[in-house]
MARPAFI-205252 format. One line per 5 residues: number of its first residue (from 0); for each residue x, y, z of N, C-alpha, C. Coordinates in pm, whole numbers, plus 50000, padded with zeros to 5 digits. Layout:
N
NUM	X:Y:Z:X:Y:Z:X:Y:Z ~ ...;
//
This chain:
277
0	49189:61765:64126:49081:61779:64028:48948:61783:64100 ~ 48869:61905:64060:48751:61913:64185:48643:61778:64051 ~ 48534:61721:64134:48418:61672:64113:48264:61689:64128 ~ 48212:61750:64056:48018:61782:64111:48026:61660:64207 ~ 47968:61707:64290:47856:61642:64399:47725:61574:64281;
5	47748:61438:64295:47634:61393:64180:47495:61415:64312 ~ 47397:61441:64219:47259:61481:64234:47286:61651:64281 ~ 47369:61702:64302:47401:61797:64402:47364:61951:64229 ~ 47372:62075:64283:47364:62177:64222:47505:62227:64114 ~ 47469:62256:63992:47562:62271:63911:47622:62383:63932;
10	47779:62433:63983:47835:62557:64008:47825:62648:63863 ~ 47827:62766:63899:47815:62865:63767:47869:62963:63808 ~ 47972:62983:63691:48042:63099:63737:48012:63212:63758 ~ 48072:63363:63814:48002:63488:63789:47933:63547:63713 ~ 47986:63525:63565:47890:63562:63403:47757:63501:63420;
15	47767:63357:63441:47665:63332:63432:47546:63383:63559 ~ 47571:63407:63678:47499:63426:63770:47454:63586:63742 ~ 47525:63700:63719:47506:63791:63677:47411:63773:63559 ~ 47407:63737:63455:47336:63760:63359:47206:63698:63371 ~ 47193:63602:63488:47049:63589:63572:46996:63662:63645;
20	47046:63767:63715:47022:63852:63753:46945:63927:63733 ~ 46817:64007:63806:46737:64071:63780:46777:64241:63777 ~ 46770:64333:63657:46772:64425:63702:46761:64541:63797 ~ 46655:64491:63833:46561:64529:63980:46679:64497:64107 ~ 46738:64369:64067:46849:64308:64197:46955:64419:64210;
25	46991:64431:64090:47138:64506:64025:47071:64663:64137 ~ 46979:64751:64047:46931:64848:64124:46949:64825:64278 ~ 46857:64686:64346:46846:64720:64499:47005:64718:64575 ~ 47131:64658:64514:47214:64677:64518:47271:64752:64541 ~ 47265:64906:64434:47294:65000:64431:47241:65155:64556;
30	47141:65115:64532:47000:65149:64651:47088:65177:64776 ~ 47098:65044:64815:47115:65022:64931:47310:65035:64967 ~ 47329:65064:64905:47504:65098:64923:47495:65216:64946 ~ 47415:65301:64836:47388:65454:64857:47365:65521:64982 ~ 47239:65420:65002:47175:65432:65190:47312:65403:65259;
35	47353:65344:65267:47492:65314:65366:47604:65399:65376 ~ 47631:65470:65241:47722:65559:65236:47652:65680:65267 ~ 47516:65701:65247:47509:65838:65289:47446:65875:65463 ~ 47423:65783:65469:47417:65718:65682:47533:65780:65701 ~ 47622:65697:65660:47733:65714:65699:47806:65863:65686;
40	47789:65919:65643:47845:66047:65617:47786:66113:65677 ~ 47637:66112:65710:47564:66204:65812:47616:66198:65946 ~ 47629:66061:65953:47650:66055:66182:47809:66104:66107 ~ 47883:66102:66062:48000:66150:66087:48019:66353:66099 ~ 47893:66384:65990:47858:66493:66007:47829:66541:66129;
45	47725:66487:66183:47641:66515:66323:47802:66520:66416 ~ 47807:66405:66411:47945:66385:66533:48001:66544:66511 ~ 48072:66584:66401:48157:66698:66358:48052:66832:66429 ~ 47948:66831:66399:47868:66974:66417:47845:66965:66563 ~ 47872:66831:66648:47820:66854:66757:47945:66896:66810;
50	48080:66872:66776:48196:66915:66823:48241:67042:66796 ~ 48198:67082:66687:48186:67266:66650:48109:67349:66770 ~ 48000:67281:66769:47913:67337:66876:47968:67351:67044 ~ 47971:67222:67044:48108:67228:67179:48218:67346:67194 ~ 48281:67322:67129:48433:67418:67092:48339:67526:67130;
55	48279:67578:67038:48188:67732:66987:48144:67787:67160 ~ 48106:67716:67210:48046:67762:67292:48163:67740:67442 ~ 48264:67675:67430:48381:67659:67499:48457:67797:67492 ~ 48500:67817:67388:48535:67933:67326:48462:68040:67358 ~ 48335:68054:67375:48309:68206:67382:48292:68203:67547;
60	48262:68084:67590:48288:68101:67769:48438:68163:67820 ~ 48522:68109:67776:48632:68063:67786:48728:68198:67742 ~ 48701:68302:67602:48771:68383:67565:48692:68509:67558 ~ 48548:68490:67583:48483:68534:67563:48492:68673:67610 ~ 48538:68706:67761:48547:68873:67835:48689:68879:67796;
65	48768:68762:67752:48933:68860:67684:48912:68961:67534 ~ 48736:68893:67469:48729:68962:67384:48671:69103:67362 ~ 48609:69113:67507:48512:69223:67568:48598:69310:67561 ~ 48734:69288:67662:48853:69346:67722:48925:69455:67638 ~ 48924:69347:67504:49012:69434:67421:48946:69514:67352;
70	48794:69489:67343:48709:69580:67303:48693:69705:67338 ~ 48682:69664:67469:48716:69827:67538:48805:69889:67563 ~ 48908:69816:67591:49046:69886:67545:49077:69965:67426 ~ 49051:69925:67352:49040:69963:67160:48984:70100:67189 ~ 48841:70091:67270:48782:70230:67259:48821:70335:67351;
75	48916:70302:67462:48937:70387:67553:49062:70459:67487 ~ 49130:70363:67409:49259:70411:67299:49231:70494:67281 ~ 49117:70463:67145:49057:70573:67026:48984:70718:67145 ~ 48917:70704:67230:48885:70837:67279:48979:70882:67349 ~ 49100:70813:67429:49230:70913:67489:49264:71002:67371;
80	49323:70946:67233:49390:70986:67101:49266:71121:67054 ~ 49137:71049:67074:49069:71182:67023:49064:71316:67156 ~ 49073:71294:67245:49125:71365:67372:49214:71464:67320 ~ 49320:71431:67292:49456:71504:67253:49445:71553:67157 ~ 49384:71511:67033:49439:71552:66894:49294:71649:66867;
85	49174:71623:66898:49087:71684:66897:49018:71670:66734 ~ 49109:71603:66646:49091:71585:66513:48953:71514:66477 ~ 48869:71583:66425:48728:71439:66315:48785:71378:66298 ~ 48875:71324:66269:48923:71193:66182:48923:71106:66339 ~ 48953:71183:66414:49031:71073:66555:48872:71041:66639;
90	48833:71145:66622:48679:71153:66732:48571:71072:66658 ~ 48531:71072:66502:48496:70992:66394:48511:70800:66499 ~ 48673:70823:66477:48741:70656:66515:48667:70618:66609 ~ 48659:70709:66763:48624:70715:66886:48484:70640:66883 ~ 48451:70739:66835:48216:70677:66824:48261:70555:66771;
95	48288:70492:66643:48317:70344:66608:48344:70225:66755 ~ 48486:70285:66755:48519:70172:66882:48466:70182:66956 ~ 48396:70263:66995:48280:70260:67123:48191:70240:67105 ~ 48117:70237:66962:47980:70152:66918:48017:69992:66937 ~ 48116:69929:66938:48133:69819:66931:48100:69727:67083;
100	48125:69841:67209:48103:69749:67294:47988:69840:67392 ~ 47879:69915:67291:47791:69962:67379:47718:69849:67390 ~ 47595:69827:67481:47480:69759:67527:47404:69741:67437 ~ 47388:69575:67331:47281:69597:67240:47149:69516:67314 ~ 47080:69508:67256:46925:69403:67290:46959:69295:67285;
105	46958:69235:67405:46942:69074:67390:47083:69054:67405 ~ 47196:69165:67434:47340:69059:67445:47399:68995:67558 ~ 47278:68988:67678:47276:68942:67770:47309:68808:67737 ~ 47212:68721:67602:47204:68621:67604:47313:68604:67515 ~ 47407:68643:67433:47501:68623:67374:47675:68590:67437;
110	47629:68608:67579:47740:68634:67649:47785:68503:67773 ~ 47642:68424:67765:47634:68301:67836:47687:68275:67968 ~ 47619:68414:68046:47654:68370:68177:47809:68487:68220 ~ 47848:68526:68156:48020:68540:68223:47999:68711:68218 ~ 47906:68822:68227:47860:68923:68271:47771:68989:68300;
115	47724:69015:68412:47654:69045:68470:47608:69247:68441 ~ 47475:69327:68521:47471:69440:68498:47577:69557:68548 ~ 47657:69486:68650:47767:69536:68678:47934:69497:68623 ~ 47893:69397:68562:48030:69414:68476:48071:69260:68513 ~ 48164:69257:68484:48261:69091:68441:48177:69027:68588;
120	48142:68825:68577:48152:68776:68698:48297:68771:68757 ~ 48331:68706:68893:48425:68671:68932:48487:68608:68855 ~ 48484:68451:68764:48578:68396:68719:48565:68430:68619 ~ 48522:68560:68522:48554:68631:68387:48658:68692:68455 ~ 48624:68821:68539:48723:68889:68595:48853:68794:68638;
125	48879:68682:68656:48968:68591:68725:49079:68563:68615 ~ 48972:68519:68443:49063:68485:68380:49144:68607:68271 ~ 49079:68733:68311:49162:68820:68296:49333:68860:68345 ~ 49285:68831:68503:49405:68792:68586:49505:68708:68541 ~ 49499:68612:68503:49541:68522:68427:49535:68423:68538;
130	49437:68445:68657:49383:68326:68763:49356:68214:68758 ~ 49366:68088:68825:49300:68000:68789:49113:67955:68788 ~ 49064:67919:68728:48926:67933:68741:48876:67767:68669 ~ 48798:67737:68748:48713:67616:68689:48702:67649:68511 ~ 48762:67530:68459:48717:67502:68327:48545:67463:68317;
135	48532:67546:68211:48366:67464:68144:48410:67340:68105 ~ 48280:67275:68122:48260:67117:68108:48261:67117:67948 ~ 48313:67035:67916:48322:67003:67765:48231:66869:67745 ~ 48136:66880:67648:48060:66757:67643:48157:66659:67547 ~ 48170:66557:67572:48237:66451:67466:48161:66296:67548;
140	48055:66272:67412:47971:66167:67421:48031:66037:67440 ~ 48031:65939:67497:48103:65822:67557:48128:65741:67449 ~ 48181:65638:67463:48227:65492:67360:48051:65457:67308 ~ 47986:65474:67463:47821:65404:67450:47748:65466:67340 ~ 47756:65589:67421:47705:65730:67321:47721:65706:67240;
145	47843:65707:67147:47849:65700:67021:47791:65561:66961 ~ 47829:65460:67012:47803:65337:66960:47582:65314:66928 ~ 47550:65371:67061:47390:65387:67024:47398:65502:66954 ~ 47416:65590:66914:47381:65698:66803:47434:65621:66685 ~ 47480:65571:66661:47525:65499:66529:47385:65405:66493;
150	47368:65287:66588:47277:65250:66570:47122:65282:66551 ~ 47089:65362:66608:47005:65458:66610:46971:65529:66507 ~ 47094:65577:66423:47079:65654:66255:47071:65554:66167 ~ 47121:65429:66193:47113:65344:66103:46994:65250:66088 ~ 46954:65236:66166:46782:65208:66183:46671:65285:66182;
155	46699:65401:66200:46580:65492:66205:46614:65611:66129 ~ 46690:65613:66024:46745:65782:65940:46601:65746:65867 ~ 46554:65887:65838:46506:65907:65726:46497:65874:65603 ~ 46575:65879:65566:46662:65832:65420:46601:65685:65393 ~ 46571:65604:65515:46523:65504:65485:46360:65461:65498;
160	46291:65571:65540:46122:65573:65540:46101:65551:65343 ~ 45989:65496:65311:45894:65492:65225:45819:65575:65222 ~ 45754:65631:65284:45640:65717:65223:45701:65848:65351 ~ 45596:65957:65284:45639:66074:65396:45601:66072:65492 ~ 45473:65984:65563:45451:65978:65711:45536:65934:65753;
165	45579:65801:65708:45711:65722:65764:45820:65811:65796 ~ 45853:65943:65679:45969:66005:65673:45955:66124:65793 ~ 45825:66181:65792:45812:66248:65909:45808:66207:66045 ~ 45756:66068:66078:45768:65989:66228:45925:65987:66218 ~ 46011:65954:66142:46166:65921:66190:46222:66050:66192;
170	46198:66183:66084:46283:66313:66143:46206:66354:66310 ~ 46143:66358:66341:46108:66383:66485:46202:66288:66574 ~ 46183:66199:66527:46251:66033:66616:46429:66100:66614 ~ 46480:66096:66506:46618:66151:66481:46632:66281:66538 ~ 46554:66394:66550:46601:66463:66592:46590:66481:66765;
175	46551:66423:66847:46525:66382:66980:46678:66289:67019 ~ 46726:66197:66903:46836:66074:66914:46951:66216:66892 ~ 46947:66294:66798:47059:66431:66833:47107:66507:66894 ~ 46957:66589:66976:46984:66584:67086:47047:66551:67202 ~ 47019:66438:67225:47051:66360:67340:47200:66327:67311;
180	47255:66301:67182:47350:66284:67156:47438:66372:67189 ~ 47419:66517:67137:47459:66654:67188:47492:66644:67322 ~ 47412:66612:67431:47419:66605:67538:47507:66522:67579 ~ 47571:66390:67556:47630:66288:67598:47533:66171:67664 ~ 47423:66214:67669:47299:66183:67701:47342:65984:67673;
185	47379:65874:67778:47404:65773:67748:47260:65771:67780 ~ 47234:65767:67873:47101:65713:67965:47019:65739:67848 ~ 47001:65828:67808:46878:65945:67717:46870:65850:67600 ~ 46976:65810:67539:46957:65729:67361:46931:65562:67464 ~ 46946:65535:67516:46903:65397:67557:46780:65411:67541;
190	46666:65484:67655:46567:65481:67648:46517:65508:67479 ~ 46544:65613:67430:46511:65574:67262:46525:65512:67150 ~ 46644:65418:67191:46636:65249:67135:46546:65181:67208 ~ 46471:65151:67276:46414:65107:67373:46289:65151:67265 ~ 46269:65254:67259:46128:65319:67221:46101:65337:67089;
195	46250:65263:66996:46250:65236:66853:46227:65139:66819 ~ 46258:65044:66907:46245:64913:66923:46051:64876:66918 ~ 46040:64984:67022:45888:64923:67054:45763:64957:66963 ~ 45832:65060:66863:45804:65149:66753:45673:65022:66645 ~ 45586:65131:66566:45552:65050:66469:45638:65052:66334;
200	45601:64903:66320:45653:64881:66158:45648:64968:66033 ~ 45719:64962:65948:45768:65043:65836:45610:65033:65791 ~ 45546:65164:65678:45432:65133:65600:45555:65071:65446 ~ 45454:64947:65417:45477:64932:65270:45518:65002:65198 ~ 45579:64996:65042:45612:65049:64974:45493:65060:64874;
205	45402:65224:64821:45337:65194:64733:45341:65176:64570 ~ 45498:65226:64560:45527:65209:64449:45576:65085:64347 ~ 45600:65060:64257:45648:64924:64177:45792:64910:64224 ~ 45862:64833:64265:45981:64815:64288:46108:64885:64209 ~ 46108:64905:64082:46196:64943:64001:46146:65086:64046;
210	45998:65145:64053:45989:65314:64027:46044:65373:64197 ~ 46024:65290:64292:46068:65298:64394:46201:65284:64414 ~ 46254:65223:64371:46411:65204:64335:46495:65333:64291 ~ 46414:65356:64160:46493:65517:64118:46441:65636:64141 ~ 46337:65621:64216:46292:65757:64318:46395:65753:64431;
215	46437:65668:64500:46512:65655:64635:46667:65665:64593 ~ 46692:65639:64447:46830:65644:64437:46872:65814:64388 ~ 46756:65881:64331:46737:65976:64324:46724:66100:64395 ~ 46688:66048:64491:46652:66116:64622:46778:66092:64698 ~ 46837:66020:64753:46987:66005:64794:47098:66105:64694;
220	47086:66081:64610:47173:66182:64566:47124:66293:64592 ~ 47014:66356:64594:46999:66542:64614:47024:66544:64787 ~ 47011:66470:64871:47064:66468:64967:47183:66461:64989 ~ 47306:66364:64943:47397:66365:64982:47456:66521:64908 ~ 47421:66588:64860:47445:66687:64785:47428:66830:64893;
225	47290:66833:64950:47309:66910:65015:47357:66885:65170 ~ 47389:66790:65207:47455:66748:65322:47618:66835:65287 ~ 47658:66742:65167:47782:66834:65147:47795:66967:65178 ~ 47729:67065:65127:47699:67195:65167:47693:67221:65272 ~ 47657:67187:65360:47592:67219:65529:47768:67147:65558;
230	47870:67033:65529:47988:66995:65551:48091:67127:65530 ~ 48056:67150:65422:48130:67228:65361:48152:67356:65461 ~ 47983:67425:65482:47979:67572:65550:48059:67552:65688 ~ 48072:67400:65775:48098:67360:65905:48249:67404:65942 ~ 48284:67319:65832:48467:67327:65771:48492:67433:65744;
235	48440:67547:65659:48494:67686:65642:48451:67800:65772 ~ 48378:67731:65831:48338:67854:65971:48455:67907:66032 ~ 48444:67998:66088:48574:67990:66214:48598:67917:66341 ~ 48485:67891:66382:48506:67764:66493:48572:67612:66422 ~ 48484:67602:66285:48543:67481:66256:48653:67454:66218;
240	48717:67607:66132:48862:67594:66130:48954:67582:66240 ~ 48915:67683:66302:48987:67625:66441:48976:67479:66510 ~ 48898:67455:66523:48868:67295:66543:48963:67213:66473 ~ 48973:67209:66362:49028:67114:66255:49206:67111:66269 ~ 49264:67232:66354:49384:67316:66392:49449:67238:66477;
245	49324:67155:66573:49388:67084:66633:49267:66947:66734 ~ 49226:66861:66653:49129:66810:66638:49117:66710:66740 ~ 49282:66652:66799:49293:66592:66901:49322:66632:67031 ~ 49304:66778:67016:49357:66891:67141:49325:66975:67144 ~ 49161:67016:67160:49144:67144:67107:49110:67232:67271;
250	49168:67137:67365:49139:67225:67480:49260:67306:67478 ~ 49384:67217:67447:49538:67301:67427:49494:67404:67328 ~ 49429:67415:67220:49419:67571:67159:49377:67648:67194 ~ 49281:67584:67298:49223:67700:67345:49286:67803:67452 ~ 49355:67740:67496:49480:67794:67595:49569:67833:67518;
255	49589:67804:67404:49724:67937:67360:49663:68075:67315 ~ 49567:68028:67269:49480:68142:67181:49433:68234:67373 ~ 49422:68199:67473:49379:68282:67566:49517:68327:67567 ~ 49653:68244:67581:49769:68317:67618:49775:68470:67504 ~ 49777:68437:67402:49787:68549:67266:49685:68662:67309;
260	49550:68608:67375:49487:68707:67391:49538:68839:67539 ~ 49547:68713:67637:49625:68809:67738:49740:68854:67692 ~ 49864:68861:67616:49911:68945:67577:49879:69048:67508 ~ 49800:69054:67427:49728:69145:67384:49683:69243:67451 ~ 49602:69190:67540:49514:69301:67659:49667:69343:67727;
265	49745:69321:67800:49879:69395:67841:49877:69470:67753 ~ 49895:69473:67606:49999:69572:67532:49918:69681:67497 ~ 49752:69693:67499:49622:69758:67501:49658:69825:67647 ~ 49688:69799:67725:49676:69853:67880:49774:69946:67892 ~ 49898:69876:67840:50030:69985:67848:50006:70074:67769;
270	49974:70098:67622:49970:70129:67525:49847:70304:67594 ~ 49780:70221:67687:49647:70357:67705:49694:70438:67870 ~ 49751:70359:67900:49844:70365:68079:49961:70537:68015 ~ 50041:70507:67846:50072:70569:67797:50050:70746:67721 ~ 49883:70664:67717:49857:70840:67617:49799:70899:67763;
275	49717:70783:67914:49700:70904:67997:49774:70957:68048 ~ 49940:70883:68081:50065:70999:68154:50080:71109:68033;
//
């Protein structure tokens, strides 16, 4: 049989503590769960887009002149076939596949390194061969990395400024902590905990607590809304589908998808080795 503590505080159950409760409480409650869940969904975002980005750019190093390859293969097809047949319909085909891998503006920079004005580097040309060649470095941010980027969004997101100066000092601040994140950058987010730390204090809130309350709960929702969207476009891309294909191995996809491609280029080679005998 329990006993009050004489002089001591009278226990009260949940009903009653709730119905003391300030509305305003109930709201900051809500508020602030919102903020947590939608933190949370962003660094999981970020994490995801920075691994799209990875892949994306793994991928076009990586498959990138098997895709050249067959490009031009395609067109040397289509103009042998228009060679022979002499047909519009075939010579029509010809200009197409050969618009595809003429010289546009700027695809120098689309090509990241792996051809030069004379044609494939060595280890493009290599992994045609089906040679061995240094893998690109794959960025994958450390235990640290991740653990300060977490902290980092969760103290300094946006989502949690008061007024818009506040909101504009932390998107600059956040997007510098992304960066670096991108990078694997351990060293890089230390120093900007370091420099969040040394940061000035939040400005006040100028609004009444309750109108501030359902402006911010308001505002979280049109955000988590279009976050979704930007989730959504990540997941339906083609890098991200591929990504998602194999999420704990996506260096192994990337190696079958080169094997599929070098077969390909063989059966393009025989296939044109064919219409010139």
């Amino acid at each position: 049989m329990t006993q009050d503590v004489p002089g001591g505080p009278t226990p009260r159950n949940d009903e009653e503590q709730q119905a003391q409760a300030r509305p305003e409480d109930r709201l900051d409650r809500a508020v602030r769960a919102a903020e947590q869940a939608l933190i949370e969904f962003e660094i999981a975002l970020e994490t995801f887009r920075v691994e799209v980005e990875n892949f994306s750019r793994l991928h076009h190093q990586r498959l990138g002149p098997m895709y050249a390859r067959l490009d031009e293969l395609d067109a040397q097809i289509a103009e042998a076939r228009a060679a022979r047949s002499g047909d519009p319909e075939d010579l029509r085909k010809a200009q197409e596949a050969r618009a595809v891998v003429l010289p546009m503006p700027g695809v120098d920079e689309l090509f990241h390194g792996w051809m030069d004005s004379d044609g494939l580097y060595p280890e493009a040309a290599a992994m045609l061969g089906g040679q061995s060649v240094r893998t690109p470095q794959r960025v994958r941010p450390s235990d640290e990395a991740r653990k300060l980027y977490r902290e980092l969004a969760r103290r300094a997101h946006p989502d949690l400024a008061q007024d818009e100066t506040e909101r504009a000092r932390r998107d600059e601040f956040i997007t510098r902590v992304n960066a670096a994140y991108a990078l694997g950058d351990t060293e890089g987010l230390r120093v900007l905990a370091d420099e969040w730390a040394a940061g000035p204090e939040p400005a006040a809130a100028r609004l009444s607590e309750s109108e501030e309350l359902y402006a911010r709960l308001e505002w979280l929702a049109q955000r988590k809304e279009r976050l979704a969207v930007v989730a959504r476009e990540l997941e339906e891309s083609a890098i991200g589908a591929m990504l998602r294909l194999a999420p704990d191995d996506p260096d192994r996809l990337l190696e079958e998808i080169a094997e599929q491609l070098l077969a390909q280029v063989a059966e393009r080679e025989t296939e044109l080795a064919g219409l010139a005998g």
